[in-house]
C-alpha positions as CSV (number, residue, x, y, z in Angstrom):
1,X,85.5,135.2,100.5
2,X,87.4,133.7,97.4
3,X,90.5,135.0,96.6
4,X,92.6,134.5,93.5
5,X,95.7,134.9,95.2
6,X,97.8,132.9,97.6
7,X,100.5,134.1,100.2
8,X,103.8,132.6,99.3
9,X,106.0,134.2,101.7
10,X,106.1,136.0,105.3
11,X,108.8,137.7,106.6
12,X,111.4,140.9,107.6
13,X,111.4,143.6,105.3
14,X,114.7,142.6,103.7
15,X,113.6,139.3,102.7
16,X,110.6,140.3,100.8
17,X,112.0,143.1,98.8
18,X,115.1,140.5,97.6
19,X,112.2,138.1,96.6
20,X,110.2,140.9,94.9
21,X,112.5,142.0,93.0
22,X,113.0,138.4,91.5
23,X,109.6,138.2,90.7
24,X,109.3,141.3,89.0
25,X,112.5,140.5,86.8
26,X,110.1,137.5,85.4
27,X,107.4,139.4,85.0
28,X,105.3,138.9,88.6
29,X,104.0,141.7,90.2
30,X,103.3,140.3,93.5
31,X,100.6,142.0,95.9
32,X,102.8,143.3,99.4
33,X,100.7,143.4,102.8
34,X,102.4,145.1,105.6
35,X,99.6,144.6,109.0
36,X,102.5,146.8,110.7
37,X,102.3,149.6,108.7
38,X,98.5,149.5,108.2
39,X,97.8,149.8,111.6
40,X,100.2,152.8,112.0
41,X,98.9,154.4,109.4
42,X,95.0,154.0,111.0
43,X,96.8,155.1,114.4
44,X,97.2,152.0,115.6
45,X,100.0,149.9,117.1
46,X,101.3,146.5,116.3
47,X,103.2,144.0,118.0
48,X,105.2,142.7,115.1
49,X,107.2,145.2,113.5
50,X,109.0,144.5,109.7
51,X,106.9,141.5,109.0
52,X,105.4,141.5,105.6
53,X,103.4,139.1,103.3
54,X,103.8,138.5,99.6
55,X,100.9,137.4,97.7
56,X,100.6,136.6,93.6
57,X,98.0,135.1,91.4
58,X,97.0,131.5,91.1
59,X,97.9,131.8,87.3
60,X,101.8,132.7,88.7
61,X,101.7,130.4,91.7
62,X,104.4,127.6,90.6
63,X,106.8,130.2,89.0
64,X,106.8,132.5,92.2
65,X,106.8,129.9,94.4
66,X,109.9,128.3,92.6
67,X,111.8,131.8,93.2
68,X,110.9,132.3,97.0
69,X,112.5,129.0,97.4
70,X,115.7,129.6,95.2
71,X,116.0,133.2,97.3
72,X,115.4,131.8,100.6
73,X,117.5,128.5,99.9
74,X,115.1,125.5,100.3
């Protein structure tokens, strides 16, 4: 399956939202997946709790990616 967007970032809760909210201050609205609290809400467990995945569109890729690493400091 093809998509047209791209994870740019994986981790706690905290993280994610700090980096969100940067991208949505430019104009990005990124795509959140959360396997933890998809499987809760099907009624199933998970082993990792808090870990969360952003994901935007190719056409944002270089812009996003440039503000996960000003946030996380690489």
């Amino acid at each position: 399956m093809n998509s047209n967007y791209t994870r740019i970032f994986s981790g706690s809760f905290i993280s994610v939202q700090t980096i969100v909210n940067q991208l949505k201050e430019v104009g990005i609205i990124p795509v959140i997946k959360d396997e933890s609290e998809s499987g809760r809400l099907a009624g199933f467990g998970s082993a990792i709790q808090g870990n969360q995945e952003i994901y935007v569109h190719a056409n944002e890729l270089g812009k996003a990616q440039s503000i996960v690493q000003r946030v996380i400091g690489n």
